[in-house]
One Martini backbone bead per residue (centre of mass of N, CA, C, O) as a GRO file, in nm:
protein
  450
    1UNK     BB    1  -0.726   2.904   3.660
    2UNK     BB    2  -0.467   3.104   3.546
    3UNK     BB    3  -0.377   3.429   3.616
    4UNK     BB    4  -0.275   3.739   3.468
    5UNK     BB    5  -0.230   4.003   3.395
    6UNK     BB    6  -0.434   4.213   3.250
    7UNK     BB    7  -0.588   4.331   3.025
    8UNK     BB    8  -0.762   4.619   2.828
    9UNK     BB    9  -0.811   4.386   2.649
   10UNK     BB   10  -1.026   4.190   2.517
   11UNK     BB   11  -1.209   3.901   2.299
   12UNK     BB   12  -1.403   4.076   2.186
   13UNK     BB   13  -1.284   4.319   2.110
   14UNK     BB   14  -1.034   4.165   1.894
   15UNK     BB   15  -1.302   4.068   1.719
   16UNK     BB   16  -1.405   4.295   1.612
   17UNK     BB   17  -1.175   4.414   1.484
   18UNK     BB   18  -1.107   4.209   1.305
   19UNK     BB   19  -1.404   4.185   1.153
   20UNK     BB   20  -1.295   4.471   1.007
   21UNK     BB   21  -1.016   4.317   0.851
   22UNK     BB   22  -1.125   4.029   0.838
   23UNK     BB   23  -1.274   3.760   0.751
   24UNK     BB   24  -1.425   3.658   1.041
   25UNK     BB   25  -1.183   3.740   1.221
   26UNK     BB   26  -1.005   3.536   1.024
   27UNK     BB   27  -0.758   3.288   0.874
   28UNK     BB   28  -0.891   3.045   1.004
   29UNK     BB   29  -1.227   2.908   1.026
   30UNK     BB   30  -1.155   2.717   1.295
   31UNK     BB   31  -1.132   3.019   1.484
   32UNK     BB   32  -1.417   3.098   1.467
   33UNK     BB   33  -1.623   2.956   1.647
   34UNK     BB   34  -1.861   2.799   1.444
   35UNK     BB   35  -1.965   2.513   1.614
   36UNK     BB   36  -1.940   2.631   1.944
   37UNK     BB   37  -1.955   2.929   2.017
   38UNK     BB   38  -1.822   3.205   2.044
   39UNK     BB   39  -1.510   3.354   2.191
   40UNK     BB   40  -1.220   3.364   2.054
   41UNK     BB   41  -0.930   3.308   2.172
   42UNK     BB   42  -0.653   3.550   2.221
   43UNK     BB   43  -0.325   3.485   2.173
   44UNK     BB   44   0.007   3.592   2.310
   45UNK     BB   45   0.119   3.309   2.498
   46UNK     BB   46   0.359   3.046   2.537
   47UNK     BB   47   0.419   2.730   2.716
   48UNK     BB   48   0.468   2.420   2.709
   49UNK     BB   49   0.130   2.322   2.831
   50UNK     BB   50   0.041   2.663   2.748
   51UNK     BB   51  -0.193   2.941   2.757
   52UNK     BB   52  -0.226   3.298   2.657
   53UNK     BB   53  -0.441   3.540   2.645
   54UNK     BB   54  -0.545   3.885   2.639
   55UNK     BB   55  -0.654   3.862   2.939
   56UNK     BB   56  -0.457   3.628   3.145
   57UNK     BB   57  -0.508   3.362   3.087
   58UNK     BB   58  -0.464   3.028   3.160
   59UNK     BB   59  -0.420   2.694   2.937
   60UNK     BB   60  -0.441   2.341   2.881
   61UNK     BB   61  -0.326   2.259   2.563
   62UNK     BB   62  -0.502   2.055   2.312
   63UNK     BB   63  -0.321   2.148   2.050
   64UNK     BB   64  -0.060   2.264   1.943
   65UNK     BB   65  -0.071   2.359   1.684
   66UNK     BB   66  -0.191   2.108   1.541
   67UNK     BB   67   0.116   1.985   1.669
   68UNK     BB   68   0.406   2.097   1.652
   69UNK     BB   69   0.400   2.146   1.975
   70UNK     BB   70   0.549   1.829   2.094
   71UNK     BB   71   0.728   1.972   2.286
   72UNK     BB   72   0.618   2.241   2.359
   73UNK     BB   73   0.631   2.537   2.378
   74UNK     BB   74   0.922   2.717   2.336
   75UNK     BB   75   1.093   2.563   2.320
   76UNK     BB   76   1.461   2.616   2.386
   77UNK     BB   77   1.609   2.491   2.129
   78UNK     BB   78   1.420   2.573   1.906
   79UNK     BB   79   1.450   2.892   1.965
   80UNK     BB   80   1.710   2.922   1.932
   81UNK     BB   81   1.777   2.831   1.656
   82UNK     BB   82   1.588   3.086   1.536
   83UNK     BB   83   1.773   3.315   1.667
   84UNK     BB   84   2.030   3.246   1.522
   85UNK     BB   85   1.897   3.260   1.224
   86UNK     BB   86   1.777   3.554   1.244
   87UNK     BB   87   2.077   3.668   1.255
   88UNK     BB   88   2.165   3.598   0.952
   89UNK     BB   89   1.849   3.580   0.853
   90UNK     BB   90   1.545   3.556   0.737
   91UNK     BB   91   1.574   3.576   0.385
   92UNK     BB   92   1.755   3.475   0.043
   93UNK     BB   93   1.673   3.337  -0.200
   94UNK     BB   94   1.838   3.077  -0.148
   95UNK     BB   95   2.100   2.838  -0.052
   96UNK     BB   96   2.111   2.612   0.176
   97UNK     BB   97   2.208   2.410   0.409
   98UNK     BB   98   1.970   2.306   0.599
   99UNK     BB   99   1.806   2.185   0.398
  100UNK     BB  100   1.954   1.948   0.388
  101UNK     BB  101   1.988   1.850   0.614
  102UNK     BB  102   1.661   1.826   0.666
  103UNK     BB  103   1.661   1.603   0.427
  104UNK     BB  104   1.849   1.393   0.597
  105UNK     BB  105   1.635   1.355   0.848
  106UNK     BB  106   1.439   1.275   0.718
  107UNK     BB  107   1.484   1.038   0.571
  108UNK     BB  108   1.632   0.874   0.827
  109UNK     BB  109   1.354   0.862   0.983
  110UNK     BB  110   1.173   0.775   0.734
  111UNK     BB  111   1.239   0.455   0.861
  112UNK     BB  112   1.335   0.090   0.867
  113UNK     BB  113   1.587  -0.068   0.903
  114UNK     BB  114   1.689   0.145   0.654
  115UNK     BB  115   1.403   0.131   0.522
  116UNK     BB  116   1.230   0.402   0.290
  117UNK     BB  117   1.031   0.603   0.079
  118UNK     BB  118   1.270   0.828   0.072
  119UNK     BB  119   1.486   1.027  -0.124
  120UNK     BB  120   1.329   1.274  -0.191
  121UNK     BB  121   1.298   1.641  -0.133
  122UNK     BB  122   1.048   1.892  -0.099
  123UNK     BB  123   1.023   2.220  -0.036
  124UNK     BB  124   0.780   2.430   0.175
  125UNK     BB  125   0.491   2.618   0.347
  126UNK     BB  126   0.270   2.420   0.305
  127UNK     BB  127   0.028   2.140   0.313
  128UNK     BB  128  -0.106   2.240   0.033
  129UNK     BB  129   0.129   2.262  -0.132
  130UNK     BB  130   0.216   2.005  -0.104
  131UNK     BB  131  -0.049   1.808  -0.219
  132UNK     BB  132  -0.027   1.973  -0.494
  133UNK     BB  133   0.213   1.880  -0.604
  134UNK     BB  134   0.171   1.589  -0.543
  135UNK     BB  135  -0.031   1.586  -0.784
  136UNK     BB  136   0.094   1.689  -1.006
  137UNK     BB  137   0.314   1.492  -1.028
  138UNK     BB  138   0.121   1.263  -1.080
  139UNK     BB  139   0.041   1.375  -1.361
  140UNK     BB  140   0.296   1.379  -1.499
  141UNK     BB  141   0.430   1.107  -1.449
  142UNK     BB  142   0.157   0.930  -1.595
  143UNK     BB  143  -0.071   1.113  -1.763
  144UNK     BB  144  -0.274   1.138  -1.577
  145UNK     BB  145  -0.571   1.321  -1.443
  146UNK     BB  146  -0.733   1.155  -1.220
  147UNK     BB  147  -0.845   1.132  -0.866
  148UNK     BB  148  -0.863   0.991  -0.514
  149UNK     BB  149  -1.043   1.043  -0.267
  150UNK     BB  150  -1.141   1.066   0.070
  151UNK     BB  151  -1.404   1.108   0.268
  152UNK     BB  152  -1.275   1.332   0.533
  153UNK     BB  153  -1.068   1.417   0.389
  154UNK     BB  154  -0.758   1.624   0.409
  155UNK     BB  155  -0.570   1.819   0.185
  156UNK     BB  156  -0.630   2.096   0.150
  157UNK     BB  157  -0.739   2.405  -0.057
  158UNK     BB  158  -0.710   2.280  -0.298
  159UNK     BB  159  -0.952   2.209  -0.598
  160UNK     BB  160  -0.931   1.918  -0.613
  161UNK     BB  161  -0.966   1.873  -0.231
  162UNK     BB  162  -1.269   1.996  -0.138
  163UNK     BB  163  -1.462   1.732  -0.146
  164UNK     BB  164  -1.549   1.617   0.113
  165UNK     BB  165  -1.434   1.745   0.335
  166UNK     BB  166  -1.262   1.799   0.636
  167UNK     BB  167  -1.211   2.006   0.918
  168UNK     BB  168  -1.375   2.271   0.822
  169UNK     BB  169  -1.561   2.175   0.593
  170UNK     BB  170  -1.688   1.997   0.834
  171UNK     BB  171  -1.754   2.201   1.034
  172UNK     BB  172  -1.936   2.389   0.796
  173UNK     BB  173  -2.100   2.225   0.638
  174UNK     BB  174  -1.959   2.181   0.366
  175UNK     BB  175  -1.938   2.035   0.048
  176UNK     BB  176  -1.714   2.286  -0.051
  177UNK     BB  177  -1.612   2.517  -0.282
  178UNK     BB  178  -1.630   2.785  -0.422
  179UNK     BB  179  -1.459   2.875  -0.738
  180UNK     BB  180  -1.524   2.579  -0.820
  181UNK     BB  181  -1.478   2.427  -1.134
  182UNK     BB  182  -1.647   2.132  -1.285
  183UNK     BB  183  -1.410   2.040  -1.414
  184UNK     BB  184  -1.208   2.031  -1.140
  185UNK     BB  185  -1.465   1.835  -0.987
  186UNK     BB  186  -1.413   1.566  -1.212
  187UNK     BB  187  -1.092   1.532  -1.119
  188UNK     BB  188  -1.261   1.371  -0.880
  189UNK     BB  189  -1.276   1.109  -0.666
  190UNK     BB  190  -1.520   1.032  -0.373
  191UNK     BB  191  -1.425   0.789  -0.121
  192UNK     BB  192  -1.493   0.566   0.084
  193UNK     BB  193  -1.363   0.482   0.366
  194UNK     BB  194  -1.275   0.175   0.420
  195UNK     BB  195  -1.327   0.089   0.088
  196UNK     BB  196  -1.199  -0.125  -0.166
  197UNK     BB  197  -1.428  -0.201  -0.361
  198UNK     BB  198  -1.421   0.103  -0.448
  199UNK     BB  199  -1.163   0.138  -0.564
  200UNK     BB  200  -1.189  -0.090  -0.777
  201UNK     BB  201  -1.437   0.017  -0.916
  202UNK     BB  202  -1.267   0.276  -1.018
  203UNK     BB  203  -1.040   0.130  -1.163
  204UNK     BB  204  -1.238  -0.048  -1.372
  205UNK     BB  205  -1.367   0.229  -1.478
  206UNK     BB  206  -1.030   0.430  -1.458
  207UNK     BB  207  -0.762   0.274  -1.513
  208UNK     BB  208  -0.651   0.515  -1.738
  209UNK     BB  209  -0.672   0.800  -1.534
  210UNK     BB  210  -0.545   0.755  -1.278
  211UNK     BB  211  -0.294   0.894  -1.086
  212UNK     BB  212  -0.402   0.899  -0.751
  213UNK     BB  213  -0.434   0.785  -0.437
  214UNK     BB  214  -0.522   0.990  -0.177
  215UNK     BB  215  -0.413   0.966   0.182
  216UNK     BB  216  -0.452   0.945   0.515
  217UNK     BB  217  -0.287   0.765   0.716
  218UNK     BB  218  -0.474   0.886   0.972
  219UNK     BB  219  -0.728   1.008   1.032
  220UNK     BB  220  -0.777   1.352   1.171
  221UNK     BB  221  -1.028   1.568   1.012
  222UNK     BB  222  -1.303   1.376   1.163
  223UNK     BB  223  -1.129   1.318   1.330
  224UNK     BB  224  -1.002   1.006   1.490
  225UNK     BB  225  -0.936   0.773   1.221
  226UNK     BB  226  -0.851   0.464   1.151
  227UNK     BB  227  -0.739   0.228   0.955
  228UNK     BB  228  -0.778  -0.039   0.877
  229UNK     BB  229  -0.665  -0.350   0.839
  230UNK     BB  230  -0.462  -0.314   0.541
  231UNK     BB  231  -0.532  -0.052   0.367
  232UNK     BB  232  -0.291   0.080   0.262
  233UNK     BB  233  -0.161  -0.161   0.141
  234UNK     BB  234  -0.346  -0.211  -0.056
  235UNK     BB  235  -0.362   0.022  -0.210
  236UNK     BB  236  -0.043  -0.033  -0.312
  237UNK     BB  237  -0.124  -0.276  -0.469
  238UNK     BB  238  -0.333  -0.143  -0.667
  239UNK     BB  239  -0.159   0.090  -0.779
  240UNK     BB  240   0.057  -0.100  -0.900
  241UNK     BB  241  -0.108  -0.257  -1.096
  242UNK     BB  242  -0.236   0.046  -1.231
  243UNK     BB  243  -0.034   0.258  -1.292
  244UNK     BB  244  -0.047   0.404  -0.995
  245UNK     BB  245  -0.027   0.639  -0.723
  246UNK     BB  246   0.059   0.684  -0.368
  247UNK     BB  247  -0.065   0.929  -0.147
  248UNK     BB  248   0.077   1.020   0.133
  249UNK     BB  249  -0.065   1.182   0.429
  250UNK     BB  250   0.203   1.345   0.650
  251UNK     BB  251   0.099   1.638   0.835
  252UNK     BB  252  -0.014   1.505   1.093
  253UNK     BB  253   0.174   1.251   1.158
  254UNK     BB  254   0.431   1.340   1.124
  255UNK     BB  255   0.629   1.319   1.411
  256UNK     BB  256   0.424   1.220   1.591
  257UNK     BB  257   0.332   0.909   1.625
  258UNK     BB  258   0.646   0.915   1.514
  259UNK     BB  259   0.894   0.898   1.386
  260UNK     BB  260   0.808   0.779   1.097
  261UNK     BB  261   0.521   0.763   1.152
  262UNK     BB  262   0.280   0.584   1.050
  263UNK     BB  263   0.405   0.424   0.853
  264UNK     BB  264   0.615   0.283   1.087
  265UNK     BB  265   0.438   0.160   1.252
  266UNK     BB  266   0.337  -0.027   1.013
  267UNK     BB  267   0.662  -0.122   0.963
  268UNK     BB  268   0.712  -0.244   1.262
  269UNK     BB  269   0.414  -0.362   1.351
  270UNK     BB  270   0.238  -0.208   1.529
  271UNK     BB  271   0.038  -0.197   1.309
  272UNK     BB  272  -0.147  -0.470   1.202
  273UNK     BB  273  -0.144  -0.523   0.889
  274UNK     BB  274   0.153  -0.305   0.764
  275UNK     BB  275   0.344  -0.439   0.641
  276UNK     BB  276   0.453  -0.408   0.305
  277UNK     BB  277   0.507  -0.111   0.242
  278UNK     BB  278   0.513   0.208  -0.008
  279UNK     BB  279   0.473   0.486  -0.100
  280UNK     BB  280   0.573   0.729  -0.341
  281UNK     BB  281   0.410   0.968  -0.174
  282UNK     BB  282   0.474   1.210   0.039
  283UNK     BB  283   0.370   1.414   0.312
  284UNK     BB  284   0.426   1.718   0.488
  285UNK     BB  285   0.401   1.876   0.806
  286UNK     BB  286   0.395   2.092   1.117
  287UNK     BB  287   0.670   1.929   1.246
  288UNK     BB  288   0.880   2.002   1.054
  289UNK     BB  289   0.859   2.322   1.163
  290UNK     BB  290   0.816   2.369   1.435
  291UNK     BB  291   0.565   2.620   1.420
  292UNK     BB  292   0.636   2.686   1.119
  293UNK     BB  293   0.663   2.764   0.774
  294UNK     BB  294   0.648   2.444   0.675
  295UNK     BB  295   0.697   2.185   0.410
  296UNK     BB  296   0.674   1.830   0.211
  297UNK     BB  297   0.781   1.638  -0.023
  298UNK     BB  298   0.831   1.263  -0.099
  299UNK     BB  299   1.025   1.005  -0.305
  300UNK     BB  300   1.123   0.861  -0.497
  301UNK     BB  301   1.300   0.949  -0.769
  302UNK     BB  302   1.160   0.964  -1.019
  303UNK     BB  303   0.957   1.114  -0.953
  304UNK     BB  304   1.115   1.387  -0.803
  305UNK     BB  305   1.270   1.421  -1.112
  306UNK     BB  306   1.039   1.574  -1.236
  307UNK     BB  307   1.114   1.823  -1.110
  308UNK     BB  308   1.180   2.119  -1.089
  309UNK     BB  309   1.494   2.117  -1.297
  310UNK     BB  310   1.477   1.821  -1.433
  311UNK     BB  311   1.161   1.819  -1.447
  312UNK     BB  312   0.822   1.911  -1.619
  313UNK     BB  313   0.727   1.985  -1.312
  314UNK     BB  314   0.634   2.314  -1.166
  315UNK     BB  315   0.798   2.443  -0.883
  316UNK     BB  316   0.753   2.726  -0.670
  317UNK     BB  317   0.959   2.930  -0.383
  318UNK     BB  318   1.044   3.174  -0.207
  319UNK     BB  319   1.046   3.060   0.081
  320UNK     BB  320   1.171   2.788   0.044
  321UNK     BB  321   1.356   2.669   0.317
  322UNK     BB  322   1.348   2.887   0.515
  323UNK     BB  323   1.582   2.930   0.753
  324UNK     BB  324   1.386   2.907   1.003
  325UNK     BB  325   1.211   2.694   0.946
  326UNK     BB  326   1.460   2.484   0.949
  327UNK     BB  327   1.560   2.547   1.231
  328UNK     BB  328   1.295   2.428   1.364
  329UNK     BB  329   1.279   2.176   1.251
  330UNK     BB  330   1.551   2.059   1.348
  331UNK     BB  331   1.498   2.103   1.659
  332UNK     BB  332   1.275   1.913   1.687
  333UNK     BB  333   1.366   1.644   1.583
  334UNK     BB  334   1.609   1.616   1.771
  335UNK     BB  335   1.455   1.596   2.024
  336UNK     BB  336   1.249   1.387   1.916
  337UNK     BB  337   1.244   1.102   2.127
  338UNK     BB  338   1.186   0.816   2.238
  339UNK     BB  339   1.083   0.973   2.481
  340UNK     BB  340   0.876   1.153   2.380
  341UNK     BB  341   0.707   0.944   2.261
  342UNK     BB  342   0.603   0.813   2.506
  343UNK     BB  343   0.513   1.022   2.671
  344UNK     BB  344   0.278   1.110   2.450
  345UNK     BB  345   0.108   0.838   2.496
  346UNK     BB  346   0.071   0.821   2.751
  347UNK     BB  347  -0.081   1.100   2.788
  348UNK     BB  348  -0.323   1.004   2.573
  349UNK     BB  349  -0.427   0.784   2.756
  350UNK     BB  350  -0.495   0.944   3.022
  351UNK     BB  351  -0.707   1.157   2.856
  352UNK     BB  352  -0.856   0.949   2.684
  353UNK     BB  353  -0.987   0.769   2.958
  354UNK     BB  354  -1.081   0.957   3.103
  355UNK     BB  355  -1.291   1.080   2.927
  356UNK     BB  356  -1.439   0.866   2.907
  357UNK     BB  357  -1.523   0.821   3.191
  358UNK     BB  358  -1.687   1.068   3.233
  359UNK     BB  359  -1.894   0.991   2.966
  360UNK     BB  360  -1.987   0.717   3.161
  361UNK     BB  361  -2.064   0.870   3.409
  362UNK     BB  362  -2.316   1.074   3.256
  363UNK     BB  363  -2.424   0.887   2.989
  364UNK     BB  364  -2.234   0.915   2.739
  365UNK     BB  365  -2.234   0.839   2.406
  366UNK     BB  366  -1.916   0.670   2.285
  367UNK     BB  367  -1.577   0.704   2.134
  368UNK     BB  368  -1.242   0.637   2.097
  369UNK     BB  369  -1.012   0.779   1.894
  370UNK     BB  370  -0.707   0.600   1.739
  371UNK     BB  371  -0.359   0.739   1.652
  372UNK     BB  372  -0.163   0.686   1.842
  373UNK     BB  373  -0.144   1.028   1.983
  374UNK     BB  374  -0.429   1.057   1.843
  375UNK     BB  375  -0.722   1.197   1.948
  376UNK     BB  376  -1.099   1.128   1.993
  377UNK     BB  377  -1.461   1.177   1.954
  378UNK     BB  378  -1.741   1.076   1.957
  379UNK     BB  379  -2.120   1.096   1.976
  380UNK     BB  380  -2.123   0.729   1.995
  381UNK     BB  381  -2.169   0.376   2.013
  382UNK     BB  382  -2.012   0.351   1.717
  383UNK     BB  383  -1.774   0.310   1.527
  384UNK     BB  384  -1.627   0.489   1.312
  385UNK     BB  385  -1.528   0.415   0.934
  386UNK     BB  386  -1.681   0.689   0.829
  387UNK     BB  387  -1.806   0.989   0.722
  388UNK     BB  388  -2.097   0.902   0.749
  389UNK     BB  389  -2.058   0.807   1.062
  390UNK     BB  390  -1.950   1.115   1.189
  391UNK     BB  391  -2.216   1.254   1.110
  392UNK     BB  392  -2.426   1.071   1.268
  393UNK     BB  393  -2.367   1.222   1.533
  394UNK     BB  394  -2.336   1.401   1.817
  395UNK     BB  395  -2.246   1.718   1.813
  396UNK     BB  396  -2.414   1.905   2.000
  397UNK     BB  397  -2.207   1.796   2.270
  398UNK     BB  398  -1.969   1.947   2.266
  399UNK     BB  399  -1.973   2.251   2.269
  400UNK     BB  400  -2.024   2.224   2.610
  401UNK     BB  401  -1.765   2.051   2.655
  402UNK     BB  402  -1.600   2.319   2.578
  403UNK     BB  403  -1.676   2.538   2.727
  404UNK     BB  404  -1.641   2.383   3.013
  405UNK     BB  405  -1.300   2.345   2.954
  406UNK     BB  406  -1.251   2.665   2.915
  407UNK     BB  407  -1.333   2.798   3.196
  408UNK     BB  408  -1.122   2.586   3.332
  409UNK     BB  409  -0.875   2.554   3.155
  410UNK     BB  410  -0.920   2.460   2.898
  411UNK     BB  411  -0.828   2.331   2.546
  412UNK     BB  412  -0.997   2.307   2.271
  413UNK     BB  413  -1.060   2.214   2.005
  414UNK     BB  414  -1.286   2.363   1.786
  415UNK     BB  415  -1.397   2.083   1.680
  416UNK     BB  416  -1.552   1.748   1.656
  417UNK     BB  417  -1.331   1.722   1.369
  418UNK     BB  418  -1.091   1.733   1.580
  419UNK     BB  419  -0.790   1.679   1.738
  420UNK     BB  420  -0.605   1.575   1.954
  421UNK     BB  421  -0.349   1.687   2.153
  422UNK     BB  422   0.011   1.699   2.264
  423UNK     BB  423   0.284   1.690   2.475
  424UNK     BB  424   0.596   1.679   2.681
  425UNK     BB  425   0.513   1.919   2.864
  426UNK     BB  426   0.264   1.723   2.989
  427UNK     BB  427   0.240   1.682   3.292
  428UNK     BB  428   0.086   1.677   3.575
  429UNK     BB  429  -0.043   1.902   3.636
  430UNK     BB  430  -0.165   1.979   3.421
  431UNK     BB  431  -0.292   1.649   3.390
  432UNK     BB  432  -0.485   1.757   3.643
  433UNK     BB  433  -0.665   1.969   3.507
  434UNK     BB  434  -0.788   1.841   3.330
  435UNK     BB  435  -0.947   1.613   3.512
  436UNK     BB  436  -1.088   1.817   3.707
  437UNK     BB  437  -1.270   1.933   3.424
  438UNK     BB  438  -1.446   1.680   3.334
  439UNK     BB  439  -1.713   1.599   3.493
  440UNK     BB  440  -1.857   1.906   3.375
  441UNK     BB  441  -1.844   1.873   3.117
  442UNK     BB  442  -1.958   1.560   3.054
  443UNK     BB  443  -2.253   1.679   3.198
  444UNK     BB  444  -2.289   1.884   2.944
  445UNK     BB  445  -2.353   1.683   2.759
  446UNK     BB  446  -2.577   1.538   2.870
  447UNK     BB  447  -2.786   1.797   2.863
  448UNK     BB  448  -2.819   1.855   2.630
  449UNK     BB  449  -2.937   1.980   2.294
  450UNK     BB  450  -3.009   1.993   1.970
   0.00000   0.00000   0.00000
């Protein structure tokens, strides 16, 4: 581990202080180590494929803001980008050029040779305004009420998504949230992932209520879990012939797993039994803002042109298509080349298969669960297809093996239920400093104890 210049304040020290004045001492609860316990490393600047502490300490970064971080940290051109947006204007809460061009290159690269499910696209500021709105709208569009996710899929916090949700609600073992009144979790069915009989189950049940099955492209949020082979392709026969919408949500793999995300993945073929289908309405984050609080949602022209000021279904935000993160999407799309994924899948592979390698070669039982370059572990002999499958590993193990690989330098997802990502600049150097870190984490989960 590379330390520089040291701080005179601690990671202790300023959790602390933050907890006098932030819930939790943290603004996202899965930053608060309450699953694999210590204190959260407060970060002060990152570059490439590291991040700095504000003890000085340097760490190989396999967060990468949650995805984002596509091309590695601080990226230059991206930077650039952001220097040059903020020199002209932080925020004018009116129409800029940036947002349309953002919105054809989005169109332009959602697609398999030149045909794609975007048509028209909403800017927002995040993920779960994203997915939130995206519910909205399928309820107005079709006049139905009821909603259909699946346990273990995270689609933001808001009130009818959060019924054994993934993310950090699987992290606290919450089974949802306080707050949300029993009238707006009646307005949600939430079906096992990969389990086909129980959609049309539900279907045969409320098929005049449903307004729309919410899926994530490939589960990311209970750990790394990818759809059945023709899994969303049947989803999308099932609600279409049901006269309801399909809503994916690509916030974590869109411009992640691929340039056009799972969907185009499915779409080429790469992945099989998964060609021959579209979405309604799409979900973006993450990536789209380059590390900006950005996201967006996307869909059919009919279906988009809801939304006002066209149509009765109303979303609005001041700072909507910000011109900062407009630009941070903008140069970070254009940066990700075919050459950038190819690299990220590399990397993927080789980080995924040595930890893989070092878990069995401690004797720790384990699966390596892969979704184009995201991947995680389950801490089990049997591949899990849902959310009940993920909860019943040995989660204890993880921990240990947190906290081996962060002493050593290397700083990982703090829960087993969360993505691993890479970047373009996880060089040699970096992904060696993983490998040499792998053997004693390792041992540390095969020694665990419940």
């Amino acid at each position: 581990m590379t330390t520089t210049a040291p701080s005179s304040t601690t990671n202790d020290q300023l959790f602390g202080r933050a907890k006098n004045s932030i819930p939790g001492g943290v603004n996202s609860p899965v930053r608060a180590y309450g699953s694999v316990g210590g204190t959260p490393r407060f970060l002060v600047s990152a570059t490439g494929p590291y991040v700095t502490d504000a003890e000085g300490r340097e760490y190989v970064d396999l967060v990468a803001s949650w995805g984002p971080a596509i091309l590695g940290h601080a990226h230059p051109g991206t930077v650039e980008a952001v220097q040059q947006a903020a020199a002209r204007g932080l925020s004018f809460g009116a129409s800029t050029p940036g947002e349309t061009e953002l919105a054809e290159l989005v169109k332009q690269r959602v697609s398999v040779d030149g045909d794609g499910p975007i048509e028209k696209i909403r800017m927002v500021s995040t993920g779960t305004e994203a997915t939130m709105t995206a519910i909205r709208l399928a309820r107005g569009y079709t006049g139905r009420d009821l909603l259909v996710k699946f346990a273990g899929h995270y689609h933001g916090h808001s009130d009818s998504l959060l019924a054994e949700a993934g993310s950090g609600v699987a992290t606290l073992a919450m089974p949802g949230s306080a707050g949300i009144t029993a009238e707006t979790a009646a307005q949600t069915l939430v079906l096992p992932y990969n389990d086909l009989d129980a959609v049309r189950a539900a279907f045969d049940t409320h098929s005049e209520r449903i307004a729309a099955v919410i899926v994530e492209a490939a589960a990311a949020n209970m750990g790394v879990l990818a759809p059945d082979r023709g899994f969303n392709r049947a989803l999308a026969q099932i609600t279409k012939a049901q006269g309801a919408l399909l809503i994916v949500d690509e916030v974590l793999t869109g411009f992640r797993v691929g340039s056009a995300g799972w969907w185009g993945l499915e779409a080429s073929r790469t992945v099989p039994d998964g060609a021959g289908w579209k979405p309604d309405l799409v979900t973006f984050g993450k990536v789209i803002g380059g590390g900006m609080p950005l996201a967006a949602l996307g869909g059919r022209r009919e279906v988009m042109d809801f939304l006002a000021p066209l149509g009765p279904v109303y979303q609005a935000g001041t700072l909507s298509g910000n011109p900062l993160a407009v630009a941070a999407g903008i140069a970070t799309l254009r940066h990700a080349t075919p050459a950038v994924y190819e690299s990220l899948d590399r990397t993927a592979s080789v980080i995924s298969t040595a930890t893989s390698e070092a878990l069995s070669a401690a004797g720790v039982e384990h699966t390596v669960q892969r979704a184009g370059n995201l991947f995680s572990f389950a801490f089990t002999d049997t591949a899990p297809r849902n959310y009940d499958d993920v909860r019943a590993q040995e989660t204890w193990r993880y921990a240990p093996f947190f906290h081996a690989m962060l002493d050593a330098g290397v700083t990982l997802p703090p829960s087993v239920f969360e993505a691993w990502f890479v970047t373009a600049a996880h060089d040699d150097r970096a992904v060696d400093r993983v490998l040499q870190a792998l053997p004693a984490a390792a041992r540390a989960a095969a020694a665990a104890t419940p």
